[in-house]
C-alpha positions in Angstrom: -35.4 8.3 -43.5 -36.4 10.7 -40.2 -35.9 9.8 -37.1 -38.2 7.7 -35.1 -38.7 8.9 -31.5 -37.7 8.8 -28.7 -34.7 7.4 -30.0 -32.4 4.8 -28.8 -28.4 6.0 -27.7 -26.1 4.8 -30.5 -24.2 2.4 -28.4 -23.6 1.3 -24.9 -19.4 1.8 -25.1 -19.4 4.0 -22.2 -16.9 4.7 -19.2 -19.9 5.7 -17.4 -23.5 5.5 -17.3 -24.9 6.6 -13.8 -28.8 6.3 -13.4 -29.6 8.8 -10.0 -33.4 8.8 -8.9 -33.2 12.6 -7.4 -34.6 13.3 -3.7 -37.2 15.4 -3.8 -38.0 16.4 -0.2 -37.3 19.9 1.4 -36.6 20.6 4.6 -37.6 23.4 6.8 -36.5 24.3 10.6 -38.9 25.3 13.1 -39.5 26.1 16.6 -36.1 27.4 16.6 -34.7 24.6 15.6 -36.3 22.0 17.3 -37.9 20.8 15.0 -37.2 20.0 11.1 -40.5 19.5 8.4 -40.2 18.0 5.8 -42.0 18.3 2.4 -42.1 16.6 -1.1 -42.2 19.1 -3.6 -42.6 17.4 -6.5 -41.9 13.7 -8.1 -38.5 12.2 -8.3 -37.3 11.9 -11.8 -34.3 9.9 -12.9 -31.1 11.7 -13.8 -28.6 10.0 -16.2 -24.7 11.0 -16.6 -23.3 9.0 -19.4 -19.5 9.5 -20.9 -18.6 7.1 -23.9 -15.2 5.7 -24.4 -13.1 7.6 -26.5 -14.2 7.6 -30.1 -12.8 7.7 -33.4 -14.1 10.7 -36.1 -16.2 8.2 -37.7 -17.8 7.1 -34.6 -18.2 11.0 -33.1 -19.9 12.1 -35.9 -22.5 9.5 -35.0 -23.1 10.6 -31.4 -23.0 13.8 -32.9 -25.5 13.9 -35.2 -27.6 11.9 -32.8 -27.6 14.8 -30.1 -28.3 17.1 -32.6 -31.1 14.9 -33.9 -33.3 16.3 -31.0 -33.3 19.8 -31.5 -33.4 20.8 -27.5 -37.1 19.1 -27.6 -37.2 15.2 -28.4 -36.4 12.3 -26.0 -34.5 8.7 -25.9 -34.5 5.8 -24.1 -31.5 3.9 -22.3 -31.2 1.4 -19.9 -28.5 0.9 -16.9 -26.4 -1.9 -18.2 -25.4 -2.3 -14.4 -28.9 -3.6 -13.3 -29.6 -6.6 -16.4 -29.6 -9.3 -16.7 -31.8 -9.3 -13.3 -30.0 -9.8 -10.1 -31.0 -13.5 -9.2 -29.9 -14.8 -13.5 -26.7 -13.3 -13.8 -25.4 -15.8 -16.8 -28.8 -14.9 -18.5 -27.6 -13.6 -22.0 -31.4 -13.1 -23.0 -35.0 -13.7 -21.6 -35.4 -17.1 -23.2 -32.5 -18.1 -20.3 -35.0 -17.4 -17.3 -37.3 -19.6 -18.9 -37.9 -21.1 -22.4 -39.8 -18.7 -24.3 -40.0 -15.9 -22.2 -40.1 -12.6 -23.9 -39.2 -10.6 -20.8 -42.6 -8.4 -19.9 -45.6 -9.2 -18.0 -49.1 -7.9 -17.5 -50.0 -5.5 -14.8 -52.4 -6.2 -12.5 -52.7 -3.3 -9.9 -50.8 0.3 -10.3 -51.2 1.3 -6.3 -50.6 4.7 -5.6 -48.2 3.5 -2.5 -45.8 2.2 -4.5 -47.2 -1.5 -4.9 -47.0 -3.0 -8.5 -48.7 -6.3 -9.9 -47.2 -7.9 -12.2 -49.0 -10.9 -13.9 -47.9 -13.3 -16.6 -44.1 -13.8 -15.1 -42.5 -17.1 -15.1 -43.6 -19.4 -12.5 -41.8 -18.5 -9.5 -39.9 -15.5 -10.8 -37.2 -14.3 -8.9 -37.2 -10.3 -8.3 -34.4 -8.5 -6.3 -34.0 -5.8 -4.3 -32.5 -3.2 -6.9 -33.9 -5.3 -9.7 -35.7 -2.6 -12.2 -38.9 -2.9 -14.1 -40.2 0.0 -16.8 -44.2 0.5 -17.4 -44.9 1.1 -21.0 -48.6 2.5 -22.4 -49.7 4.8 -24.7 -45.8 6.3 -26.0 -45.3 7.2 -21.8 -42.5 5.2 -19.8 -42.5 5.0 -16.2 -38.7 3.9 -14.6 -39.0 1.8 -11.5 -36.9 0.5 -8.9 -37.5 -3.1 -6.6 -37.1 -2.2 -3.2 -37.4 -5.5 -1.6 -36.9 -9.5 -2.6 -39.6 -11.0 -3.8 -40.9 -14.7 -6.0 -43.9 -14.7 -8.1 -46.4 -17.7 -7.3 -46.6 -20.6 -9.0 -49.0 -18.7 -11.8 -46.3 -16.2 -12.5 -48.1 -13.4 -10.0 -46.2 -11.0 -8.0 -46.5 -7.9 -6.3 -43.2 -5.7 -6.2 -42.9 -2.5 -3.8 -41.0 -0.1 -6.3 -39.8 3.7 -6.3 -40.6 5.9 -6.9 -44.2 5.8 -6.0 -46.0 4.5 -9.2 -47.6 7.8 -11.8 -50.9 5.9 -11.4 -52.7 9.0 -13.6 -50.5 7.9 -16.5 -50.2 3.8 -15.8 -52.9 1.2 -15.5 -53.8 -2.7 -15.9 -53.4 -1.7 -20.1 -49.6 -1.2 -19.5 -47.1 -3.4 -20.2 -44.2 -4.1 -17.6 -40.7 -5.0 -19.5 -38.4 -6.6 -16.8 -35.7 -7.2 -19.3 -34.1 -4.5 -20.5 -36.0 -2.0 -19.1 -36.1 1.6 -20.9 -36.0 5.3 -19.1 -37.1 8.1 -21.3 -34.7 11.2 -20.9 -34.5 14.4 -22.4 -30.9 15.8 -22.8 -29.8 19.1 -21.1 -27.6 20.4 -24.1 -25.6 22.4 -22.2 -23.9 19.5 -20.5 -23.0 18.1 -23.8 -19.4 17.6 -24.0 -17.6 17.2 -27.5 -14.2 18.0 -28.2 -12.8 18.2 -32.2 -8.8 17.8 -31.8 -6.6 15.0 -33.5 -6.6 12.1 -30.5 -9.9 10.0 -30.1 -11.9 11.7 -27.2 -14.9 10.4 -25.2 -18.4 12.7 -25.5 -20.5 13.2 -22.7 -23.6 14.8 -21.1 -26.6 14.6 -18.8 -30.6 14.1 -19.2 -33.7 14.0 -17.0 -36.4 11.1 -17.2 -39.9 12.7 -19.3 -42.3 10.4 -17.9 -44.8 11.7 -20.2 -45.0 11.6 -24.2 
């Protein structure tokens, strides 16, 4: 059977999984000094460093022939197992825990290009917190969002979240679906950073990937 991408990692045993959302502004003296502009030069994109613990062969071979399941060109998703279950239901094991029958997405009522999200179709009186994340999903593209500020939907399960970075609001609209559970970024791997070593002690594999917003 082929692959189905993007694909998902083989397994969250890890010793580290670091989501980074990268900065970038440049900065530029002038007026001798004086002064300092700044400039965006393009979006901010997630970066992800992830090490597994250290594996047996039989498990290796699996994260191997994962990696080289790509070919340099194909994506997968991952989520940051820091950031779920969200912050204000940590003994949530699933959705259905924040309330009963609950699949963990919403509807999305606004995409605003200043970083303002609605969400529609929440449990009454949701709870969102500051570092809580929240993916967009339409048409095979994920967007990978960060809550920058506490916030409760209404009593109809409405709520607007400031997120970064700002929303890709030529890729998202109201036909996406936001997944607050469980989130997914979509990352291509840099395989040069990939990190596999063949000797006779179990040994950990590791490497790094950017976010692909696009499909």
């Amino acid at each position: 059977m082929a692959p189905v991408f993007p694909r998902d990692v083989p397994d969250y045993q890890t010793v580290e999984l670091t989501f980074t959302l990268t900065d970038s502004v440049t900065s530029a003296a002038s007026h001798k000094g004086a002064k300092i502009n700044m400039s965006k030069v393009a979006d901010d994109v997630w970066e992800l460093a992830m090490e597994t613990n250290v594996l047996e062969p039989d498990r290796k071979r699996i994260w191997s022939a994962w990696k080289k399941s790509f070919r340099g060109l194909r994506e997968f998703l991952a989520y940051d197992t820091s950031r779920n279950p969200p912050a204000a239901y940590p003994d949530a094991t699933a959705p259905g825990d924040i309330s009963d029958g609950w699949n963990g997405t919403a509807g999305v009522a606004s995409v605003g290009a200043s970083g303002l999200l609605g969400l529609s179709g929440l449990p009454a009186g949701y709870q969102a917190k500051v570092g809580d994340r929240v993916g967009l999903e339409q048409s095979g593209h994920y967007g990978y969002y960060e809550v920058l500020e506490d916030v409760a939907a209404d009593g109809f399960g409405a709520v607007t979240l400031a997120v970064a970075p700002f929303l890709h609001t030529s890729i998202f609209t109201t036909a996406a679906t936001a997944r607050l559970w469980l989130p997914v970024c979509k990352f291509i791997m840099d395989p040069r950073s990939w990190s596999e070593s063949n000797v006779l002690v179990p040994t950990p594999v590791s490497f790094k990937a950017v976010q692909r917003v696009m499909a």
